[in-house]
KEBA-160143 format. One record per residue (C-alpha): x, y, z. Coordinates in Angstrom, 3 decimals. Example, Ala and Ser with C-alpha at 12.3 -4.5 7.8 and 13.67 -1.06 7.14 Angstrom:
{px = 12.300 | py = -4.500 | pz = 7.800}
{px = 13.670 | py = -1.060 | pz = 7.140}
***
This chain:
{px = 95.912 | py = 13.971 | pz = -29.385}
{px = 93.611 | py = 16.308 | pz = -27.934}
{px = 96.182 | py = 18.805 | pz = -25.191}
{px = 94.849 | py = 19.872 | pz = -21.953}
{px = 95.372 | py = 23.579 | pz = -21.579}
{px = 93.042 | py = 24.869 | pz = -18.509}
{px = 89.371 | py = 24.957 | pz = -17.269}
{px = 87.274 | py = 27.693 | pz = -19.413}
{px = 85.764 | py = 30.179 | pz = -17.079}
{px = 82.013 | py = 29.857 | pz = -17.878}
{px = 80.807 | py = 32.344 | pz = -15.561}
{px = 82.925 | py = 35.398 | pz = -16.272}
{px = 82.075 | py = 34.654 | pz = -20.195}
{px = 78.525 | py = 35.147 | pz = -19.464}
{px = 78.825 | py = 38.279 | pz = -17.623}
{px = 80.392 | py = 39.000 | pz = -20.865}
{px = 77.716 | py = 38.257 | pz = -23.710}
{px = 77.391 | py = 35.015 | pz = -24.589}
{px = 74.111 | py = 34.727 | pz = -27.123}
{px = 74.541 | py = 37.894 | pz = -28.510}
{px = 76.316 | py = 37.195 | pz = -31.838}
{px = 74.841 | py = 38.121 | pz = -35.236}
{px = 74.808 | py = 34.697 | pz = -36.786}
{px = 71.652 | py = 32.986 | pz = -37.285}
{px = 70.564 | py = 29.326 | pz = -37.187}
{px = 68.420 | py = 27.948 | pz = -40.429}
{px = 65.030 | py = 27.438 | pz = -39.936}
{px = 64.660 | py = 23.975 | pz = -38.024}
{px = 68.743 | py = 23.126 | pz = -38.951}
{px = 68.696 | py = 22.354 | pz = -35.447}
{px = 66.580 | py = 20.447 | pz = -33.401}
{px = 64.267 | py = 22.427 | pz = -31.276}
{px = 65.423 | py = 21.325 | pz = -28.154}
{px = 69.039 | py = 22.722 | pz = -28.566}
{px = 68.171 | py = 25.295 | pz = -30.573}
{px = 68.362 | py = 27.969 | pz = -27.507}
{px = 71.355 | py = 26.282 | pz = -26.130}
{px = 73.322 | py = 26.330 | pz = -29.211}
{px = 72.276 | py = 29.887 | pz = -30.273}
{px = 73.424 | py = 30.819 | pz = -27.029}
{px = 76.731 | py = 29.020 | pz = -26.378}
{px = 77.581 | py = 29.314 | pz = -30.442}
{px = 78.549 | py = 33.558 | pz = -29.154}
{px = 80.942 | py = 32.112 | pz = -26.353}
{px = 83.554 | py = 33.636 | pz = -28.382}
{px = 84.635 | py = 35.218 | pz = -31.242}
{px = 86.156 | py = 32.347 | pz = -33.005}
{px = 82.975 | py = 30.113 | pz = -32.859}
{px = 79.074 | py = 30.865 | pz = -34.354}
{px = 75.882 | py = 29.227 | pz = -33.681}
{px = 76.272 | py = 27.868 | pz = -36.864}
{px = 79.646 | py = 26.580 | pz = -36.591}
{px = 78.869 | py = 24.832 | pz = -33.162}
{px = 75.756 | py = 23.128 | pz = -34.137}
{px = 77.581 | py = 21.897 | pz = -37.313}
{px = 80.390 | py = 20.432 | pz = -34.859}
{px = 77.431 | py = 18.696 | pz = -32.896}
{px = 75.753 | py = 17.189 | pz = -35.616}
{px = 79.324 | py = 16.136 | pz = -37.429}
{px = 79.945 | py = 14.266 | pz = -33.973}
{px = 76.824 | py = 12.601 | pz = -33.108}
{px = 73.792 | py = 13.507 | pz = -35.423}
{px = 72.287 | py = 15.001 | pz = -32.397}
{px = 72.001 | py = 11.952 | pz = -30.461}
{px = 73.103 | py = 12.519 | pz = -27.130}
{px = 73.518 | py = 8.753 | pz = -26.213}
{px = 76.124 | py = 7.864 | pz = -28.839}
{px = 78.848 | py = 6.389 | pz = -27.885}
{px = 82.251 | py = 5.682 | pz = -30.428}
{px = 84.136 | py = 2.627 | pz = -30.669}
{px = 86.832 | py = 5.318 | pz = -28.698}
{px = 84.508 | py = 5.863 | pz = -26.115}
{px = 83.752 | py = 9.354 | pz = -27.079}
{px = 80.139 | py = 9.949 | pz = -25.290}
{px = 77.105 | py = 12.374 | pz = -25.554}
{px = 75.768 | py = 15.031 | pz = -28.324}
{px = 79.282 | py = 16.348 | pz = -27.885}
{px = 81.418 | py = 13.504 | pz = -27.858}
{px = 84.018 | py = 13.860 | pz = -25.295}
{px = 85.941 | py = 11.300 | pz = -24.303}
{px = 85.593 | py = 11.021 | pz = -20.472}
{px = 89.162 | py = 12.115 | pz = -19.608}
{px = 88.731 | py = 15.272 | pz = -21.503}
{px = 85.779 | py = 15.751 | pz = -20.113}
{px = 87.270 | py = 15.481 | pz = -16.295}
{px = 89.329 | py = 18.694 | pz = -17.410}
{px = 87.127 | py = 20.343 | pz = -19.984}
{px = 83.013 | py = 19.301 | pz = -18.762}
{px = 81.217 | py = 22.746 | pz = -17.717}
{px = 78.182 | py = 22.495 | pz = -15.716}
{px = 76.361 | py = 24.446 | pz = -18.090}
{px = 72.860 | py = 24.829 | pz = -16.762}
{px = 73.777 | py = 25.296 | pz = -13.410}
{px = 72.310 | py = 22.191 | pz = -11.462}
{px = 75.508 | py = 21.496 | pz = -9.730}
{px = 76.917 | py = 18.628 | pz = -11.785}
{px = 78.319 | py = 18.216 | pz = -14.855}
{px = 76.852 | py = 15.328 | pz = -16.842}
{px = 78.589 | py = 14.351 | pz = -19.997}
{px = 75.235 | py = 12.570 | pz = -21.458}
{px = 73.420 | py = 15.918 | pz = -20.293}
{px = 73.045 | py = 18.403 | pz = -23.824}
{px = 72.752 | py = 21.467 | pz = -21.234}
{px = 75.892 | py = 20.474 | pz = -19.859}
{px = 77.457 | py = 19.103 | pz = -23.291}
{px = 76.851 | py = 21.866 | pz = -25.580}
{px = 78.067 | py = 24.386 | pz = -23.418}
{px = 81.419 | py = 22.600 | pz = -22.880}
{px = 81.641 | py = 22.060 | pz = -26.219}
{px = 81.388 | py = 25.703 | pz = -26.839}
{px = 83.782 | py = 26.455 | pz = -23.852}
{px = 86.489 | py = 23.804 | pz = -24.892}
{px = 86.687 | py = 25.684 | pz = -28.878}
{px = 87.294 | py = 29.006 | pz = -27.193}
{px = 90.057 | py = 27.290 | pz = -24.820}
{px = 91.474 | py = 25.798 | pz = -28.079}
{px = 91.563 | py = 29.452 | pz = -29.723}
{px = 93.012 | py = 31.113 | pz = -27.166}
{px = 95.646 | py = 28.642 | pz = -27.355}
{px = 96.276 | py = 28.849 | pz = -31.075}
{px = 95.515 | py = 32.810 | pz = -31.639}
{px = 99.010 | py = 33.664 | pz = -32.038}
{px = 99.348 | py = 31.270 | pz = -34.412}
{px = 99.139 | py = 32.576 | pz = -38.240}
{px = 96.041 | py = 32.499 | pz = -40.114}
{px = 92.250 | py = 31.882 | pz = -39.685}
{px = 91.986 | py = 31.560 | pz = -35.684}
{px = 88.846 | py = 29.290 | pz = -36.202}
{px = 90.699 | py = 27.014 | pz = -39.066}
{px = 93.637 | py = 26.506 | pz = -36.405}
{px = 90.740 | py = 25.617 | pz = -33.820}
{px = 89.255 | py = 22.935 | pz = -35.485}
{px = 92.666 | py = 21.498 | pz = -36.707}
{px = 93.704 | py = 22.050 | pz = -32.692}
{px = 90.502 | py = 19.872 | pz = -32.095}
{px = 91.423 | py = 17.301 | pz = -34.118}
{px = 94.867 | py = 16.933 | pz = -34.415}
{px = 95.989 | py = 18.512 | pz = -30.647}
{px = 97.069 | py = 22.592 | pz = -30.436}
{px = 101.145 | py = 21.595 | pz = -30.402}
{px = 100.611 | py = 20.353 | pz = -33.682}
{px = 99.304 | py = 23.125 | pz = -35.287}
{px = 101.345 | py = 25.662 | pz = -33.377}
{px = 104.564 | py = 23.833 | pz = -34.695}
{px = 103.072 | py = 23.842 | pz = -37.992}
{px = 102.417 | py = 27.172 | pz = -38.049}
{px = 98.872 | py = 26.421 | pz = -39.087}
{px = 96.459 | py = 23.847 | pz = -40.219}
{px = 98.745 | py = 20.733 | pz = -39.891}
{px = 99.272 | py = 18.816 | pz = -43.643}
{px = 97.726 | py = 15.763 | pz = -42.235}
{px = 94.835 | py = 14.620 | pz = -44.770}
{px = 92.190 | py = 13.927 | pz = -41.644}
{px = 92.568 | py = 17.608 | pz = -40.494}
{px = 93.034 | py = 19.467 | pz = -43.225}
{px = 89.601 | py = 17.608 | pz = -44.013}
{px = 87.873 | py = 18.032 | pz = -41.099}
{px = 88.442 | py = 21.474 | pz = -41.349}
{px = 86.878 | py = 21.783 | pz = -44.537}
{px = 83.506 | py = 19.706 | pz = -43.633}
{px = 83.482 | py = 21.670 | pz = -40.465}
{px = 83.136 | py = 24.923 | pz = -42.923}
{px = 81.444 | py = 23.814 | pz = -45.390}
{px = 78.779 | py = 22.533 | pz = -43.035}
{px = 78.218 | py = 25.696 | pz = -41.131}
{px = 77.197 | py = 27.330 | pz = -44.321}
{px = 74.182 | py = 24.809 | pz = -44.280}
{px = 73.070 | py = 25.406 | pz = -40.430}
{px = 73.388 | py = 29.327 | pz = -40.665}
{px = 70.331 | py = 31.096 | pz = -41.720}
{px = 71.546 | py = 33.002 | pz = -44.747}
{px = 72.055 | py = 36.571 | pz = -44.586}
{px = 71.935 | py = 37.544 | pz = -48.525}
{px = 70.362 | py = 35.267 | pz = -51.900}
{px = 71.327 | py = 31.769 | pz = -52.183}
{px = 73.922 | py = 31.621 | pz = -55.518}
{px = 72.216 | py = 28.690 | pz = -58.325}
{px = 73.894 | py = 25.809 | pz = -58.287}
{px = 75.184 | py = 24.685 | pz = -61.327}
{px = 74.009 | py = 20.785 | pz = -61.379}
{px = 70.359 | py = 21.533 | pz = -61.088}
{px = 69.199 | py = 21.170 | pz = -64.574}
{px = 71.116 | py = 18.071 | pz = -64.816}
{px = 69.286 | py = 16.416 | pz = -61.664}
{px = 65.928 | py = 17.547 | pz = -62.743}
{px = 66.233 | py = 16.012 | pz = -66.076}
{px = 67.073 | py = 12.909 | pz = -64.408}
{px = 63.871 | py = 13.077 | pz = -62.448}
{px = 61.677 | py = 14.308 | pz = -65.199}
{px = 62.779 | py = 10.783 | pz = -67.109}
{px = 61.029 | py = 8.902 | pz = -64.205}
{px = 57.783 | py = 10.351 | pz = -64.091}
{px = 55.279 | py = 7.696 | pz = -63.936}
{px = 57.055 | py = 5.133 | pz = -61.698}
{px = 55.853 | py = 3.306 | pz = -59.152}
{px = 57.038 | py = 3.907 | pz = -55.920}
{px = 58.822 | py = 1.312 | pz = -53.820}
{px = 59.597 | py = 1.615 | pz = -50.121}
{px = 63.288 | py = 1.965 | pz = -49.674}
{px = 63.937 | py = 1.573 | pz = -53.093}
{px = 67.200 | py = 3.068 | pz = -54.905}
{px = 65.999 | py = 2.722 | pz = -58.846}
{px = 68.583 | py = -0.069 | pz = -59.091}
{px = 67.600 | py = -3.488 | pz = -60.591}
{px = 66.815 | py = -5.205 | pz = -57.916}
{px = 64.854 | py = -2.514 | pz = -57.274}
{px = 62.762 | py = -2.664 | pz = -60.781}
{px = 64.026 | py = 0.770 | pz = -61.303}
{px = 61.886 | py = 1.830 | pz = -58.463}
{px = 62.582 | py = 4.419 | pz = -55.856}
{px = 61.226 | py = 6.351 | pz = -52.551}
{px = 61.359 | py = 9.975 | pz = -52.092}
{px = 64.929 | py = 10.198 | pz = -50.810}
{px = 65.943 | py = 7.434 | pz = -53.209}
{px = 64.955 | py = 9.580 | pz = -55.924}
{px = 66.624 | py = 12.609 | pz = -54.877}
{px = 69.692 | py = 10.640 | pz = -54.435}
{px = 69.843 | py = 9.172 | pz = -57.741}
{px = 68.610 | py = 12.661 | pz = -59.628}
{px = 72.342 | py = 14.275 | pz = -58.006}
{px = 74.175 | py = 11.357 | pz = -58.616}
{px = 73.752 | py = 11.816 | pz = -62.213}
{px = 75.472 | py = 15.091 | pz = -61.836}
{px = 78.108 | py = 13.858 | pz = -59.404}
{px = 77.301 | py = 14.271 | pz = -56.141}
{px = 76.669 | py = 12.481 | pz = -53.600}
{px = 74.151 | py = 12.983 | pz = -51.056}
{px = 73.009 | py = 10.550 | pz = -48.035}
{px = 70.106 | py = 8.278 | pz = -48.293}
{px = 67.648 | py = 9.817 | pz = -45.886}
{px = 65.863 | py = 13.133 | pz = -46.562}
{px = 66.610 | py = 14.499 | pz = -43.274}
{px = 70.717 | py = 14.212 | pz = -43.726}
{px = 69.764 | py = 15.545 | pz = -47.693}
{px = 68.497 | py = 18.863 | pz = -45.830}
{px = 72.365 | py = 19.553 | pz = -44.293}
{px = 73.551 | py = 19.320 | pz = -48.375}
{px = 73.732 | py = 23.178 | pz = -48.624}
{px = 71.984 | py = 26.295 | pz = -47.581}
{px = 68.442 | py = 27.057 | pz = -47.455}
{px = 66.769 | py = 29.616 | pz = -49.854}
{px = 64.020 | py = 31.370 | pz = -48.548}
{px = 60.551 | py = 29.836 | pz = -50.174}
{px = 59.853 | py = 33.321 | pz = -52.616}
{px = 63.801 | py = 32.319 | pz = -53.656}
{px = 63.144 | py = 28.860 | pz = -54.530}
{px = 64.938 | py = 27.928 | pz = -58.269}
{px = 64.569 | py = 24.706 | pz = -60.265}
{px = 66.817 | py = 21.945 | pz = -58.720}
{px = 66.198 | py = 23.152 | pz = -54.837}
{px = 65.696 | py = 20.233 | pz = -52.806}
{px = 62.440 | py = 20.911 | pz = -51.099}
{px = 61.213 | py = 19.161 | pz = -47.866}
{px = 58.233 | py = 18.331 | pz = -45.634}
{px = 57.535 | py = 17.368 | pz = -41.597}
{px = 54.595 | py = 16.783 | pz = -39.185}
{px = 57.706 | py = 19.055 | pz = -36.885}
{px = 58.357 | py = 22.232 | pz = -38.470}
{px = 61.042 | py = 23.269 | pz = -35.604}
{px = 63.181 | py = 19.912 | pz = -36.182}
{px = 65.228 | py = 18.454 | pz = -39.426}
{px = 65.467 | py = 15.374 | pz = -37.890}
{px = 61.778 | py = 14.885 | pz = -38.039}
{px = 61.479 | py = 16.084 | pz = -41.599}
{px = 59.899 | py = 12.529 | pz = -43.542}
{px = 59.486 | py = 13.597 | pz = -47.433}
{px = 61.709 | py = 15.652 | pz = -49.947}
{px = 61.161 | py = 16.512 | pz = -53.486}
{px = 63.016 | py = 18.250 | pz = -56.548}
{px = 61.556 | py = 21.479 | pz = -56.869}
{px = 60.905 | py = 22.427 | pz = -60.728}
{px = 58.965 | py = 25.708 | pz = -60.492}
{px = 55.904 | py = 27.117 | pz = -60.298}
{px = 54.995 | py = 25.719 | pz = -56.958}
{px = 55.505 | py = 22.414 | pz = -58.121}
{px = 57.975 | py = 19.700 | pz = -57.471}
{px = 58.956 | py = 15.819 | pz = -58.617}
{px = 58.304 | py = 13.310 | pz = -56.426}
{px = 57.849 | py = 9.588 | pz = -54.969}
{px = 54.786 | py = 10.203 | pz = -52.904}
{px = 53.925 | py = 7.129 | pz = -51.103}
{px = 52.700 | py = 3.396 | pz = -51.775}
{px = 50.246 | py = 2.879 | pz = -54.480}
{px = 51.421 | py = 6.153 | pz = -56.214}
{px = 53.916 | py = 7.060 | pz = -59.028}
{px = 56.854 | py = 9.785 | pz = -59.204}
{px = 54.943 | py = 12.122 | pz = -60.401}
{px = 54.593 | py = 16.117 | pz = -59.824}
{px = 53.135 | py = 17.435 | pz = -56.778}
{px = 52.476 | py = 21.149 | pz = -55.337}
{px = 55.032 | py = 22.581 | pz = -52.462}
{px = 52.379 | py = 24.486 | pz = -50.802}
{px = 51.448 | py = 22.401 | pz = -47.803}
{px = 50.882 | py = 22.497 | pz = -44.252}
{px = 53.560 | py = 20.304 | pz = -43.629}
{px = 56.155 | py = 22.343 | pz = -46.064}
{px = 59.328 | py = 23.001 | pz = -44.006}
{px = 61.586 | py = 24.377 | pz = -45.776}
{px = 64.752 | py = 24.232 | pz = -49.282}
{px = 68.052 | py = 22.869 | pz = -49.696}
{px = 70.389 | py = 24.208 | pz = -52.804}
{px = 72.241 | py = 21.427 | pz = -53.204}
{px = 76.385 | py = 22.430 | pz = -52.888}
{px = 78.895 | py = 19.894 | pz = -54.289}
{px = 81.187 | py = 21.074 | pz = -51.443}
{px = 78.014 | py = 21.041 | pz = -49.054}
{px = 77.113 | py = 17.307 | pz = -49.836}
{px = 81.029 | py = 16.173 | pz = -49.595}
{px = 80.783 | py = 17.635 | pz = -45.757}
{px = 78.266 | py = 15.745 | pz = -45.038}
{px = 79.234 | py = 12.629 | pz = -42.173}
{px = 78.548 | py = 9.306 | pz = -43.869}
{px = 77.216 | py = 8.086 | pz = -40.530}
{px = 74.905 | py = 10.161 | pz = -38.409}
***
């Protein structure tokens, strides 16, 4: 139940400083083609961040801005069309307002939070907790409950929401170890000298075999947790440490697009020194290989909460 509570006034807002917040995007967290849009829009207001936007955007449609949900829900931003007809901004100006358009998306994305906070802001708590439950669940709910409703779905969509941004802002102070690391690069270390397989997961059917991402998968499920099957969704499991803070267990990843996660093709287990574990490519065996490359773009620290907020589907 999304409520309809009034047309955002764009204009007015940008008179007043949109794009000049203090929050950071992570290096290539977002593809380059939003990056300015989201960096921009992400300041609309006080209860929203670059980083909190763009992890709304990717939670909704992985960046894809032709998705459409078995509810009809359309675009990068996912609006359904009737919210749209009350909520869609014309964003860049052009004189329409597209809902498959990203310049018009984002920015109505961005305008419809800030409607949603203004609505909640009397309500008590964290104003941007009680806007993403308001997304979700629909403002009269969470004004009657005084909060984040107790309905599992919100109260969890909250939380991914949160724990997400912490992976798409650029961080501000040193990464904290994570605690499973050891554990997953002992589970890599015990497959050194594998061959690698295409696609493969290490499973039987697999002869034990894995690709890069399969690898990386399997090393944290040993420690209990989860992460998604693709490198590129592996590099939204937690923030990113700067390369002279790299520690053992740091996912580490590589793309022919340095500006763009979504490109990134290759990840390893970083174990020190410069060097990581990995399943190179056909022909070869998991084996250890140096991070210093061309094509290095950038660290993951893996976060149990992190991988949990990750969307199973993107």
């Amino acid at each position: 139940m999304l409520l309809v509570v009034g047309v955002y006034i764009v204009a007015g807002n940008l008179v007043n400083g949109v794009g000049k917040g203090s929050v950071g995007l992570a290096k290539g967290s977002v593809p380059g083609a939003y990056k300015t849009l989201v960096q921009k829009w992400g300041n609309l207001c006080p209860a929203i961040n670059p980083a909190l936007l763009a992890a709304q955007l990717y939670q909704e449609s992985g960046w894809d801005p032709d998705v459409v949900s078995h509810a009809d829900a359309r675009g990068i931003a996912q609006f359904i069309p009737s919210t749209w007809a009350t909520h869609g901004v014309d964003g860049d100006g052009d004189g329409d307002r597209d809902i498959w358009d990203p310049n018009d998306a984002i920015p109505s994305a961005a305008s419809y939070d800030c409607e949603l906070a203004k609505y909640v802001k009397d309500v008590p708590g964290d104003t941007t907790n009680n806007m993403l439950a308001a997304y979700n669940a629909g403002a009269y709910r969470v004004i009657k409950a005084g909060g984040v409703p107790a309905i599992t779905e919100t109260r969890n969509y909250v939380t991914r929401i949160r724990s997400l941004e912490k992976s798409f802002a650029a961080p501000t102070t040193r990464v904290d170890p994570s605690k499973q690391a050891a554990g997953a690069i002992y589970y890599a270390q015990k497959k050194l000298g594998t061959l690698y397989l295409w696609g493969g997961d290490g499973t039987a059917a697999d002869d034990g075999r894995f690709d890069c991402s399969g690898l990386t998968k399997a090393a944290y499920d040993s420690v209990g947790i989860s992460l998604p099957r693709v490198a590129n969704d592996q590099y939204n499991a937690g923030p990113h440490p700067d390369r002279d803070e790299l520690l053992p267990g740091d996912l580490v990843f590589f793309s022919d697009d340095l500006t763009n996660s979504r490109a990134i093709r290759h990840v390893g287990i970083y174990v020190g020194g410069g060097y990581m574990i990995d399943a190179p490519r056909t022909g070869a065996v998991i084996r250890f290989d140096p991070i210093d490359t061309p094509d290095y773009f950038g660290a993951t620290r893996v976060t149990e909460d992190g991988a949990k907020a990750l969307p199973t589907t993107v």
